[in-house]
DSSP file (Angstrom, degrees, kcal/mol; ACC not computed):
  #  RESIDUE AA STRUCTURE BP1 BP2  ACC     N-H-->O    O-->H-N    N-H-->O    O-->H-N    TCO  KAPPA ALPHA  PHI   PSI    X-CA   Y-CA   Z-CA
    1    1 A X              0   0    0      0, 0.0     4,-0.0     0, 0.0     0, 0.0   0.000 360.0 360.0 360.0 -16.8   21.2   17.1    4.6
    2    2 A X    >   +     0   0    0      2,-0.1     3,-2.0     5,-0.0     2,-0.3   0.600 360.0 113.1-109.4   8.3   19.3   14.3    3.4
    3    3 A X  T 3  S+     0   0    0      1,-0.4   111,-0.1   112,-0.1   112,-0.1  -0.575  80.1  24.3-101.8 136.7   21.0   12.7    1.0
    4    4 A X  T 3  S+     0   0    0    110,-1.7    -1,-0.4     1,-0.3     2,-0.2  -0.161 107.5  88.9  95.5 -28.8   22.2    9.2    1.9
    5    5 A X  S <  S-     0   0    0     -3,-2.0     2,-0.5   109,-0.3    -1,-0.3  -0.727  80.9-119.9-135.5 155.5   19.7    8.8    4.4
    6    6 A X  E     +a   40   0A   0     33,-1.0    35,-1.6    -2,-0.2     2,-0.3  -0.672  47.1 162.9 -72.8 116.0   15.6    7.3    3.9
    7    7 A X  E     -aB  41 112A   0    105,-1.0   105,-2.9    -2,-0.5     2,-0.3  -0.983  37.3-126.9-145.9 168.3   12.7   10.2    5.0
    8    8 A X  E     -aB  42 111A   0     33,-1.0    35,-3.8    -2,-0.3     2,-0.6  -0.727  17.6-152.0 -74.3 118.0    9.4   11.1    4.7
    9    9 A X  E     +aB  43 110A   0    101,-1.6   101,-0.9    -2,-0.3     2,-0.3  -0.937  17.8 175.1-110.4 137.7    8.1   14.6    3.4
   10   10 A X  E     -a   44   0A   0     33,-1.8    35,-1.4    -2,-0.6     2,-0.3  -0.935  24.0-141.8-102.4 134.0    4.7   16.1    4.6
   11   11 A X  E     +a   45   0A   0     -2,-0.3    35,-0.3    97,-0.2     2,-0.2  -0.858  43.0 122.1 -95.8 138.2    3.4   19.1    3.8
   12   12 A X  E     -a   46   0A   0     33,-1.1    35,-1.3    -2,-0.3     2,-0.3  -0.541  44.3-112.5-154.4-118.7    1.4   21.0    6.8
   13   13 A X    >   -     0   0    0     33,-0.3     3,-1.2    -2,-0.2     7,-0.1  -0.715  18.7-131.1-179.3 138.4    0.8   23.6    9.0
   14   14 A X  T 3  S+     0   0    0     -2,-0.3    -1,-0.1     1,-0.2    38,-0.0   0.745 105.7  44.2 -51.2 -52.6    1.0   24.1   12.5
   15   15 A X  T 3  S+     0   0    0     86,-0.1    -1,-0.2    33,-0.1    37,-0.0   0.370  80.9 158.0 -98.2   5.9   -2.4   25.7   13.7
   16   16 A X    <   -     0   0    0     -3,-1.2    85,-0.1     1,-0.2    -3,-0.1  -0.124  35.0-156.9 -17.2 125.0   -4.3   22.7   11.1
   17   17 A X  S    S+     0   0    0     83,-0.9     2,-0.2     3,-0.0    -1,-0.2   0.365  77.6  11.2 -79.4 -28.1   -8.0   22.5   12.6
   18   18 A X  S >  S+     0   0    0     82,-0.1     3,-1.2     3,-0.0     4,-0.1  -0.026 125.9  22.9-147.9-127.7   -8.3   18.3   10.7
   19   19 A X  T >> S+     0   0    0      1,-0.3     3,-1.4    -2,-0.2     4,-1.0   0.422 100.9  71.9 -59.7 -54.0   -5.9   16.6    9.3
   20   20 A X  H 3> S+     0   0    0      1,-0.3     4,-2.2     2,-0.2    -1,-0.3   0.486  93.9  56.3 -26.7 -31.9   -2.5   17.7   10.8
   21   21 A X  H <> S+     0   0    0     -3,-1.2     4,-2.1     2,-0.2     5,-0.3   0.953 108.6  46.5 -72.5 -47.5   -2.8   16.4   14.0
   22   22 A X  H <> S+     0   0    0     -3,-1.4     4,-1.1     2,-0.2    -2,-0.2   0.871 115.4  49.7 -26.1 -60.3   -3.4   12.7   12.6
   23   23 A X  H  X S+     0   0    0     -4,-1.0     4,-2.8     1,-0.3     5,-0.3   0.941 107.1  48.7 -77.8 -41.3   -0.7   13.2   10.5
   24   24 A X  H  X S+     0   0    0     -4,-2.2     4,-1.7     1,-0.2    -1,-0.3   0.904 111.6  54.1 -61.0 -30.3    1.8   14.5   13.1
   25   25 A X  H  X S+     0   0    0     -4,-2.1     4,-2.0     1,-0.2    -1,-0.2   0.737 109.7  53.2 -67.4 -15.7    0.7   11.2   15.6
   26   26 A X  H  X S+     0   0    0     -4,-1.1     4,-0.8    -5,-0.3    -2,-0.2   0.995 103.5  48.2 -86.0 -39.3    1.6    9.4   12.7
   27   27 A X  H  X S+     0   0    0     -4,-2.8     4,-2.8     1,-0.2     5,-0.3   0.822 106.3  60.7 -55.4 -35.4    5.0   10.8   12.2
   28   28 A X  H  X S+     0   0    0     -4,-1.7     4,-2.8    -5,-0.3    -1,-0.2   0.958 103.2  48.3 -55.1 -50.9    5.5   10.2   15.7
   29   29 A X  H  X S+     0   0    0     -4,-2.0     4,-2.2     2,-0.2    -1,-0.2   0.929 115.4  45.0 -45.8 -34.7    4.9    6.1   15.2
   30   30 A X  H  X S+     0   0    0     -4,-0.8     4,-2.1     1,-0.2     3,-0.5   0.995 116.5  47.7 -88.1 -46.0    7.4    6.2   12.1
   31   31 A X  H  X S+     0   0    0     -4,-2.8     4,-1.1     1,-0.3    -1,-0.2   0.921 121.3  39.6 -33.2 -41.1   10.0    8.5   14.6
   32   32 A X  H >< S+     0   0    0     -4,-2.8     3,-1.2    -5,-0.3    -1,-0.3   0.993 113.9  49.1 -75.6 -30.2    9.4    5.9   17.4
   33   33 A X  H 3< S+     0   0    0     -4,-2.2    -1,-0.2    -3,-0.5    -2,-0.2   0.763 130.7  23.5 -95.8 -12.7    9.5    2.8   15.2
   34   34 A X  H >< S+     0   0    0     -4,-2.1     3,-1.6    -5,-0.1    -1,-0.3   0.362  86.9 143.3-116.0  25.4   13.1    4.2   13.5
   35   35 A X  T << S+     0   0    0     -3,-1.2     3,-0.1    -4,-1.1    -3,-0.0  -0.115  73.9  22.4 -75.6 132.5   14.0    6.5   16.7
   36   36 A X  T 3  S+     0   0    0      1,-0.3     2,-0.3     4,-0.1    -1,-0.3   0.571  95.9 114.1  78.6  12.2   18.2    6.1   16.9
   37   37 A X    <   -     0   0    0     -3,-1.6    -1,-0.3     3,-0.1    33,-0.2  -0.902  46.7-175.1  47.4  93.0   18.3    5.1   13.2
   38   38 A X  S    S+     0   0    0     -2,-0.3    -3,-0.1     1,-0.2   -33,-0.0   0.605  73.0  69.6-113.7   9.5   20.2    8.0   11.7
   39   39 A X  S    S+     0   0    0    -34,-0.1   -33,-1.0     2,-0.0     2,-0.3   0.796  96.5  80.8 -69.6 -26.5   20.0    7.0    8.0
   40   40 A X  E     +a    6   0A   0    -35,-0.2     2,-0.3    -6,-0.2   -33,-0.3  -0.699  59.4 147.3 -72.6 127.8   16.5    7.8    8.6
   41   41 A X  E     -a    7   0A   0    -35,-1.6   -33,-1.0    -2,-0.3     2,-0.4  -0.963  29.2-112.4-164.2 164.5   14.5   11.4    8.7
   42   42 A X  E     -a    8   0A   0     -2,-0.3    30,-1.6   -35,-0.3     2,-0.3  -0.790   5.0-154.2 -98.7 135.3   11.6   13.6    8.2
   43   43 A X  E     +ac   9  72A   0    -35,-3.8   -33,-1.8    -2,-0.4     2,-1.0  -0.748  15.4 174.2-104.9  77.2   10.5   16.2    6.3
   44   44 A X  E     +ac  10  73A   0     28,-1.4    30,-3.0    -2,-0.3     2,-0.5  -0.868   7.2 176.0 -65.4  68.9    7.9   18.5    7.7
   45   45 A X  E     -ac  11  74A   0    -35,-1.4   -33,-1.1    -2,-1.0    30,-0.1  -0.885  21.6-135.3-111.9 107.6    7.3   21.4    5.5
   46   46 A X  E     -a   12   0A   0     28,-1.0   -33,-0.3    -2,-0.5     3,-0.1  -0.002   7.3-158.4 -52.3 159.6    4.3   24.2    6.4
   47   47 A X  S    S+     0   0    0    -35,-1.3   -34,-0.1   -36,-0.1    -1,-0.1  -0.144  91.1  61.2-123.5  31.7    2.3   25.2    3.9
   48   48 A X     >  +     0   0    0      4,-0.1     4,-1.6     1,-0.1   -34,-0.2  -0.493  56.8 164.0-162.3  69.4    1.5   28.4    6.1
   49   49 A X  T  4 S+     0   0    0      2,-0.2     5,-0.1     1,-0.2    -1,-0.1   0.796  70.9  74.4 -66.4 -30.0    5.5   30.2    6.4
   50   50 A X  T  4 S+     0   0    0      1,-0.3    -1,-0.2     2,-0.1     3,-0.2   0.953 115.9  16.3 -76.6 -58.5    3.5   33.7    7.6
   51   51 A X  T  4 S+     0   0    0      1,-0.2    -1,-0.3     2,-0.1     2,-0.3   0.451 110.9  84.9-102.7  -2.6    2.8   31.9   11.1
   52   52 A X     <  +     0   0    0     -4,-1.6    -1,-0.2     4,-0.1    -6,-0.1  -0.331  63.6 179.6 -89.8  47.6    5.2   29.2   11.1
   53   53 A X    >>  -     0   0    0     -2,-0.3     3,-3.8    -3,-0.2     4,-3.6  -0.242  43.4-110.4 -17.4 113.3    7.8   30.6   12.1
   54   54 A X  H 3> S+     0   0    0      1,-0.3     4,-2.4     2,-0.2     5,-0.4   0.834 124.0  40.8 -28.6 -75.7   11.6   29.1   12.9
   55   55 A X  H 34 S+     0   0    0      1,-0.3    -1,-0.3     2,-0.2     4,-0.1   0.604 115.4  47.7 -40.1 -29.9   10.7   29.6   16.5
   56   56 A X  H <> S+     0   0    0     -3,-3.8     4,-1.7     2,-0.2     3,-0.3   0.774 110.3  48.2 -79.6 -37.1    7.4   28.6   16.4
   57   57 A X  H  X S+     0   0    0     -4,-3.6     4,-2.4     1,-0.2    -2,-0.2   0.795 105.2  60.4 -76.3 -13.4    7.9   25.5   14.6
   58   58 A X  H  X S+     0   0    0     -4,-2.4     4,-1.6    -5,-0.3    -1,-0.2   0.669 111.0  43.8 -67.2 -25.1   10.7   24.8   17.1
   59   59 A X  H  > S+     0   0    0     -5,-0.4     4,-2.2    -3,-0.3    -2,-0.2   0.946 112.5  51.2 -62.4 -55.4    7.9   25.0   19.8
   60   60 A X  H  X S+     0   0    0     -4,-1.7     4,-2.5     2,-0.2     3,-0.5   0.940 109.3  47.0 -66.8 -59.9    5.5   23.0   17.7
   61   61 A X  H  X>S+     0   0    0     -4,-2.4     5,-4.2     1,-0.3     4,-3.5   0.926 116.7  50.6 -64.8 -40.0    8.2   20.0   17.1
   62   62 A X  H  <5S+     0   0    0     -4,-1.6    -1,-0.3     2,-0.2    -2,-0.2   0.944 113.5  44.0 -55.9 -41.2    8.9   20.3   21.3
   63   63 A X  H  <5S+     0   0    0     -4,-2.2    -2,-0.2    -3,-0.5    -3,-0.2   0.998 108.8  55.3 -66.7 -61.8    5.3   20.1   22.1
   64   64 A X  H  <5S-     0   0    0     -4,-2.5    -1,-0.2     1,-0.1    -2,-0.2   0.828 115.6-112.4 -42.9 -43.1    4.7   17.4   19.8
   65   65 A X  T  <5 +     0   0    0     -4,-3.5    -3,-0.2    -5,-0.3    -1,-0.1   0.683  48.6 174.3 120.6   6.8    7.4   15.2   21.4
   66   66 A X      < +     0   0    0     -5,-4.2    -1,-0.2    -6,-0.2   -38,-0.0  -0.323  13.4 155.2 -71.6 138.4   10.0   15.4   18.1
   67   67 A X        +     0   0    0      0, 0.0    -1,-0.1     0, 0.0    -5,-0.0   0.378  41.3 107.2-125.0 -40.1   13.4   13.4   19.9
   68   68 A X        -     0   0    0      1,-0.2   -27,-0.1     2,-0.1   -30,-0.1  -0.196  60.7-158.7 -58.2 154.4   14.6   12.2   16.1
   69   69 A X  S    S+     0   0    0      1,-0.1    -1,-0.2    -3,-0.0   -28,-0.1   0.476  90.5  56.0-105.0 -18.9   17.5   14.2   15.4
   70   70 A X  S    S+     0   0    0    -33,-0.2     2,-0.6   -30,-0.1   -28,-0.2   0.603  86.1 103.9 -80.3 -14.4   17.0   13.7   11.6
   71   71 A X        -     0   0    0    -30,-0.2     2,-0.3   -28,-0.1   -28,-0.2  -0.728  56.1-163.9 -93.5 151.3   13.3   15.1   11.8
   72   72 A X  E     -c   43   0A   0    -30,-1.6   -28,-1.4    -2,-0.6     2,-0.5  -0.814  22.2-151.1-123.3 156.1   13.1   18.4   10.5
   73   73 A X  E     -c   44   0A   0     -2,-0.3   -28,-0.2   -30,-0.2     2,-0.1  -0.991  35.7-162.5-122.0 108.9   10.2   21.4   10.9
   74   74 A X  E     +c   45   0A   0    -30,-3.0   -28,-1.0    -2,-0.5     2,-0.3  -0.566  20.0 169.3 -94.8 168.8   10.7   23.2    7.6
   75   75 A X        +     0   0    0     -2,-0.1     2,-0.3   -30,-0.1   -22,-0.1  -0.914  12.6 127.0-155.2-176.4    9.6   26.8    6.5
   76   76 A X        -     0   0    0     -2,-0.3     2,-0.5   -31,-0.0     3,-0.0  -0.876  61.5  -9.5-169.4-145.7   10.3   29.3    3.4
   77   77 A X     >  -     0   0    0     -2,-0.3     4,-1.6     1,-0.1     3,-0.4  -0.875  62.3-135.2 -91.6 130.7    8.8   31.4    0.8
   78   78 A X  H  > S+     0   0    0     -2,-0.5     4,-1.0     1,-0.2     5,-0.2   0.721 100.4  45.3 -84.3 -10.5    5.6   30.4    0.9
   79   79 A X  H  > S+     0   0    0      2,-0.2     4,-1.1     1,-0.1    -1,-0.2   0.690 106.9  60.7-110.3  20.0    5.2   30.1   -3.1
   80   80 A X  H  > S+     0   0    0     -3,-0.4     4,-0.6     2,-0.2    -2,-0.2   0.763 106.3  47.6 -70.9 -46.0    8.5   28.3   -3.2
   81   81 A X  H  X S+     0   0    0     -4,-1.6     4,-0.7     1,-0.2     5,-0.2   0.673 114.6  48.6-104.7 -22.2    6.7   25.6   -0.8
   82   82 A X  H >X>S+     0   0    0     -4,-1.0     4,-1.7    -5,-0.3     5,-0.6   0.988 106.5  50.5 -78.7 -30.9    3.8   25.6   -3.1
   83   83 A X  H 3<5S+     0   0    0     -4,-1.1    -2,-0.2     1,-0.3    -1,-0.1   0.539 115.3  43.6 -40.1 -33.6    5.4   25.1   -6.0
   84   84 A X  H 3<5S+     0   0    0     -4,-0.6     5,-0.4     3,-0.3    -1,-0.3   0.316 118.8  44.4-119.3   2.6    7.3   22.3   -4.6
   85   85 A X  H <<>S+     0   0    0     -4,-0.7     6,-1.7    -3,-0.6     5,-0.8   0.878 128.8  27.5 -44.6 -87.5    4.1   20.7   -2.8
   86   86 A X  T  <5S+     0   0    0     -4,-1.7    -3,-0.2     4,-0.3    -2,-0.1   0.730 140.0  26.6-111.1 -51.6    1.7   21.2   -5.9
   87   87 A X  T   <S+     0   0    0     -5,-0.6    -3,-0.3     3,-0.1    -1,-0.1   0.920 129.5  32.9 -82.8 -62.8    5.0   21.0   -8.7
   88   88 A X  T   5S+     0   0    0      1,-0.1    -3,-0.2    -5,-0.1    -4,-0.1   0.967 132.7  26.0 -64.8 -55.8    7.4   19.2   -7.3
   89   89 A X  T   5S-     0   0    0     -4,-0.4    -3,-0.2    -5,-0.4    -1,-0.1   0.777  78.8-141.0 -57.7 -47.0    5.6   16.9   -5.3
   90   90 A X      < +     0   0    0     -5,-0.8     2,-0.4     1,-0.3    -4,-0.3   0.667  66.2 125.3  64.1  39.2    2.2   16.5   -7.0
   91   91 A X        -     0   0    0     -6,-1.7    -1,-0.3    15,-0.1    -2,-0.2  -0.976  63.3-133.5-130.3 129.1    0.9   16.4   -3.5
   92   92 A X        +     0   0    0     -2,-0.4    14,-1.4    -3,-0.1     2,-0.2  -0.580  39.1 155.5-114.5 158.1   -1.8   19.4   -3.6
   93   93 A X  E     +E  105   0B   0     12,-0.2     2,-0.4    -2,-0.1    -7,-0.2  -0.892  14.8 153.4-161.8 143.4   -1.8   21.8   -0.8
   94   94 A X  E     -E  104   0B   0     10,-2.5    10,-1.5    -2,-0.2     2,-0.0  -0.973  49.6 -83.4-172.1 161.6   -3.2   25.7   -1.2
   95   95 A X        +     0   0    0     -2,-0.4     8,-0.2     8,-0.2     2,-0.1  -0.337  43.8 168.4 -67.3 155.9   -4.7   28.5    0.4
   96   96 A X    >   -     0   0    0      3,-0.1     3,-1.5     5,-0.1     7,-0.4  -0.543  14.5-170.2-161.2  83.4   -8.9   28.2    0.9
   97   97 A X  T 3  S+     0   0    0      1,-0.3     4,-0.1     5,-0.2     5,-0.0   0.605  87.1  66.6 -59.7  -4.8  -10.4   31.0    3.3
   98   98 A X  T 3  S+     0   0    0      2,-0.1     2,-0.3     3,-0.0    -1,-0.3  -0.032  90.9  75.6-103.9  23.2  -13.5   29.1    3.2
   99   99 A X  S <  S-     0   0    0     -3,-1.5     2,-1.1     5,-0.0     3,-0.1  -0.750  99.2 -88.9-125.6 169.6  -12.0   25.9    5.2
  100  100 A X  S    S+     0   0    0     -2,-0.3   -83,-0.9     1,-0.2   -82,-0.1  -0.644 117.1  16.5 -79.0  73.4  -11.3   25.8    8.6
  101  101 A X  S    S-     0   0    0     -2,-1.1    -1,-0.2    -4,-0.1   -86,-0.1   0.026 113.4-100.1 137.0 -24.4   -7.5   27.2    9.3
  102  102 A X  S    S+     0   0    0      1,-0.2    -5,-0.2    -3,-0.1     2,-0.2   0.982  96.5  71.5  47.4  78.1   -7.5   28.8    5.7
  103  103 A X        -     0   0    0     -7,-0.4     2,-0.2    -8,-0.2    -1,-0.2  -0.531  58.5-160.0 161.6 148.7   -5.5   26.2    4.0
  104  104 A X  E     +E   94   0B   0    -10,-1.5   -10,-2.5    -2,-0.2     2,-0.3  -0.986  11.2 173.6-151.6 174.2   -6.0   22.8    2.9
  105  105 A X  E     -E   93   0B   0     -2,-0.2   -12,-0.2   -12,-0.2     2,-0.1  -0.937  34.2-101.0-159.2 149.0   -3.6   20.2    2.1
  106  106 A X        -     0   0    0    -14,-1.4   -95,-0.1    -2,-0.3   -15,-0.1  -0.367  31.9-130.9 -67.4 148.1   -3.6   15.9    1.0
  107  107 A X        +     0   0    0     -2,-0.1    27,-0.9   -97,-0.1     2,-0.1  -0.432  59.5 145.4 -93.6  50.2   -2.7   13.9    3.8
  108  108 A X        -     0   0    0     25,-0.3     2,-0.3    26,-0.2   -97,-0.2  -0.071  41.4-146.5 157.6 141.8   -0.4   12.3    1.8
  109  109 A X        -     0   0    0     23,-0.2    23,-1.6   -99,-0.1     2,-0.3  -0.834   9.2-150.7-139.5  97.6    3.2   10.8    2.8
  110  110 A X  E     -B    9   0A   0   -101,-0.9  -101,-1.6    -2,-0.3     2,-0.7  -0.571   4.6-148.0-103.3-166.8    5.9   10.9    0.5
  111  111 A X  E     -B    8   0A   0      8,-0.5     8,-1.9    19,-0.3  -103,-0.3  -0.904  18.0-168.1-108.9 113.6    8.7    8.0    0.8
  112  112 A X  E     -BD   7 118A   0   -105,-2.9  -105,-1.0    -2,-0.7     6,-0.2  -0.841  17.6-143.3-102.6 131.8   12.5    9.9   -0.5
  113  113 A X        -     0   0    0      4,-1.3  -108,-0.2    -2,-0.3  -106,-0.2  -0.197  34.0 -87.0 -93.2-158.0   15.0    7.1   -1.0
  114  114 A X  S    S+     0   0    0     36,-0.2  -110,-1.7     1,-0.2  -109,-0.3   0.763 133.8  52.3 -94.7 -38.7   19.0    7.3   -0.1
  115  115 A X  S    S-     0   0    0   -112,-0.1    -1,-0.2  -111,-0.1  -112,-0.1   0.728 121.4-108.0 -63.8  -7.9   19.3    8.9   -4.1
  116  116 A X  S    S+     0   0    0      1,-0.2     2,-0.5    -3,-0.2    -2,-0.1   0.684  75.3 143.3  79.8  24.4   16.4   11.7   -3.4
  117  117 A X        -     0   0    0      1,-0.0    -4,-1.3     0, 0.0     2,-1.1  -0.680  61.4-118.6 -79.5 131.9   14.0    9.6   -5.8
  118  118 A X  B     -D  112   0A   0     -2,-0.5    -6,-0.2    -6,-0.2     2,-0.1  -0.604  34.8-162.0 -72.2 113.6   10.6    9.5   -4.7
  119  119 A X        +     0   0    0     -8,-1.9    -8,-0.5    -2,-1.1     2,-0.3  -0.353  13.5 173.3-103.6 176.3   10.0    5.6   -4.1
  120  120 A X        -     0   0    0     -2,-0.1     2,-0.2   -10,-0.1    10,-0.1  -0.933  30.6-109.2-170.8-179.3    6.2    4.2   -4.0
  121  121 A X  B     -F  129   0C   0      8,-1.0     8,-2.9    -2,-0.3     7,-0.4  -0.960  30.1-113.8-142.4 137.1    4.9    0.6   -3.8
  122  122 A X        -     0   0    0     -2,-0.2    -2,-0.0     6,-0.2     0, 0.0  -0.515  28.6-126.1 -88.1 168.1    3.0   -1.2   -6.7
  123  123 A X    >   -     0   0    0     -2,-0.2     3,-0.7     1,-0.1     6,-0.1  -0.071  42.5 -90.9 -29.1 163.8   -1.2   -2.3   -6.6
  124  124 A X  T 3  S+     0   0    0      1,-0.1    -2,-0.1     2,-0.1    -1,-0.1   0.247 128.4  60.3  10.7 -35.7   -2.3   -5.5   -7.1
  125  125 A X  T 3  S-     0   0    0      3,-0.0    -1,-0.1     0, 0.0    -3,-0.0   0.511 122.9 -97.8 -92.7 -23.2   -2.6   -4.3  -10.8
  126  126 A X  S <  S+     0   0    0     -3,-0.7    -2,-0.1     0, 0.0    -4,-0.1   0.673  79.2 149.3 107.4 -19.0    0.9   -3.6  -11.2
  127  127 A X        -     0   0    0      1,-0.1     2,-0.3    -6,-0.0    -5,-0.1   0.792  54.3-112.1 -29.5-130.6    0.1    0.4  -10.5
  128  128 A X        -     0   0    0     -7,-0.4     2,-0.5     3,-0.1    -6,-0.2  -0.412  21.9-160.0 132.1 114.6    2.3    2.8   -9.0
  129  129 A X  B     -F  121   0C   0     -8,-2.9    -8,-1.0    -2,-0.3    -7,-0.0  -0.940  22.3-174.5 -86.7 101.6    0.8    3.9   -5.4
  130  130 A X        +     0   0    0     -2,-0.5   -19,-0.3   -10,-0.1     2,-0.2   0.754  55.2  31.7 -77.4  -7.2    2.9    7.2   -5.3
  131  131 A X  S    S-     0   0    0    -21,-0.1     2,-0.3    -3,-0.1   -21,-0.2  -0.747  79.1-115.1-135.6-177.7    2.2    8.3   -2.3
  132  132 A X        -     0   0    0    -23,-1.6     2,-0.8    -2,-0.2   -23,-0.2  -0.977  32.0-114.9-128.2 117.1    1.3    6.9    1.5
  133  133 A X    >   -     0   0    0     -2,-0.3     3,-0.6     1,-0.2     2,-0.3  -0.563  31.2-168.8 -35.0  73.1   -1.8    7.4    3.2
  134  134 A X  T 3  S+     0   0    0    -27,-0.9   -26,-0.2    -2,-0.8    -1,-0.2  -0.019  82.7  44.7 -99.0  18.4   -0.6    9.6    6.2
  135  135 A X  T 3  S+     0   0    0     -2,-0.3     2,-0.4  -109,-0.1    -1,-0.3   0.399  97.6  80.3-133.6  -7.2   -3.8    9.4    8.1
  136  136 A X    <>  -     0   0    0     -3,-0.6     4,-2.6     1,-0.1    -3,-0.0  -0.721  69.5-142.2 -87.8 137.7   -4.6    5.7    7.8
  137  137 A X  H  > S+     0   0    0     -2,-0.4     4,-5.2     2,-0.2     5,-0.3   0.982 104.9  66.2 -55.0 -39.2   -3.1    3.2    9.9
  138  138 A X  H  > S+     0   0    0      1,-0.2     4,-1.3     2,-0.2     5,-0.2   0.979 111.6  39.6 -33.4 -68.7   -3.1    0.8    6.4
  139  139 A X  H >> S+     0   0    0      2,-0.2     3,-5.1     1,-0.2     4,-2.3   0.944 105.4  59.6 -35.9 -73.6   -0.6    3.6    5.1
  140  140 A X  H 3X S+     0   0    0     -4,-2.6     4,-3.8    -7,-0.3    -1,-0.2   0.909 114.6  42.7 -15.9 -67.4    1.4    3.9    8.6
  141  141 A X  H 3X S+     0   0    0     -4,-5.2     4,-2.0     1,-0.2    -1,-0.3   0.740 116.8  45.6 -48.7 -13.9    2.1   -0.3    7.9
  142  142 A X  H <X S+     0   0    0     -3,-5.1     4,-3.6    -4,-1.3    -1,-0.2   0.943 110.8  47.3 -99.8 -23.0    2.9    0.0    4.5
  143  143 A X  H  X S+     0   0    0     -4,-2.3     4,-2.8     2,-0.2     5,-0.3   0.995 112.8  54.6 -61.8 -56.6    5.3    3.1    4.5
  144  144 A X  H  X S+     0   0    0     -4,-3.8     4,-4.0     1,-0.2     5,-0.3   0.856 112.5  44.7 -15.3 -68.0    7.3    1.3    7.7
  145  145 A X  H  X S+     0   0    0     -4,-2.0     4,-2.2     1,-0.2    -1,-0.2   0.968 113.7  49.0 -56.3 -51.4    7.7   -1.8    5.5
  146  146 A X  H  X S+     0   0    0     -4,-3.6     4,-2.7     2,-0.2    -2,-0.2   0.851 108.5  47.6 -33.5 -50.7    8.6    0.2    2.8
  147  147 A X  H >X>S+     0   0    0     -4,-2.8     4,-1.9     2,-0.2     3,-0.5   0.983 108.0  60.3 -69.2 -75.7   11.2    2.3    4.6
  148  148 A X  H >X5S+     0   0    0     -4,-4.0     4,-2.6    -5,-0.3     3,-1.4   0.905 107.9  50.6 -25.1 -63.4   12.9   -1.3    6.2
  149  149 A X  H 3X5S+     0   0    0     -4,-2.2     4,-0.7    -5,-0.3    -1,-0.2   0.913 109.6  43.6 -44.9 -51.7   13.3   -2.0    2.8
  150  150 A X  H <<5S+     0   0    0     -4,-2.7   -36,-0.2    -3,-0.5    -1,-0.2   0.662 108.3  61.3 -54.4 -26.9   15.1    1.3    1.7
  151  151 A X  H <<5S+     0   0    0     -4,-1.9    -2,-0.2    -3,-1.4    -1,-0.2   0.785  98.6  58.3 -72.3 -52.1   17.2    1.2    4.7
  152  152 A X  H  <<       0   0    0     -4,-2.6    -2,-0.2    -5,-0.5    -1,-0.1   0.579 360.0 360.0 -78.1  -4.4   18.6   -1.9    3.6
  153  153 A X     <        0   0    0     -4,-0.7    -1,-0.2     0, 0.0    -2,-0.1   0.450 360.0 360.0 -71.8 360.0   19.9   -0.9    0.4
């Protein structure tokens, strides 16, 4: 479904106690700032399938305010979506019964170009940044620019 088109992957979970809410206002900026844009989309993937439910996450994405037609609330086998979090991704997410929510997870944004390649922006140095900060506004600016750019290829 996404191929051809620019999105954003995040891994998270619905009933997140920290970071998940940050990161869902943040998806909301990049939704408003490419909103009617259909080359464009989102990836939303739980890391917590037992209680994320089609139906629930269909709730979650209404409450939340989701309009994009491109953004998606994903679910599975939950070690299918670690595997491809933690494996595919390199973007760590796992179970912890000793955090707050039992699960913790990188806030972490990555950028998918029009091929499926994971695209990234270099340092100062010449680095690789691979992924985008998804609870700093610094991040927000850089994926945006980034994404304009992707859009236009």
């Amino acid at each position: 479904d996404y191929l051809g088109k620019v999105y954003v992957v995040e891994f998270f979970f619905s009933s997140c106690p920290s970071i998940c809410p940050r990161m869902n206002q943040n998806m909301l900026k990049l939704q408003d700032e490419f909103y009617g844009n259909l080359n464009f989309g989102i990836a939303s993937i739980t890391i917590d399938p037992e209680n994320d439910t089609p139906s629930h996450l269909l709730q979650h994405a209404k409450d939340l305010g989701v309009k994009h037609p491109n953004w998606h609330f994903l679910t599975g086998n939950y070690n299918y979506i670690m595997n491809l979090a933690n494996k595919g991704f390199n973007i760590y997410a796992g179970k912890n019964n000793n955090v707050a929510g039992g699960f913790e997870h990188s806030g972490l944004f990555a950028l998918i170009d029009k091929e499926g390649k994971i695209r990234c922006r270099k340092d100062k140095f010449g680095n690789p940044i691979l992924y985008y900060d998804g609870l700093e506004e610094a991040g927000i600016k850089a994926i945006k620019e980034d994404i304009k750019l992707l859009l236009e290829e």
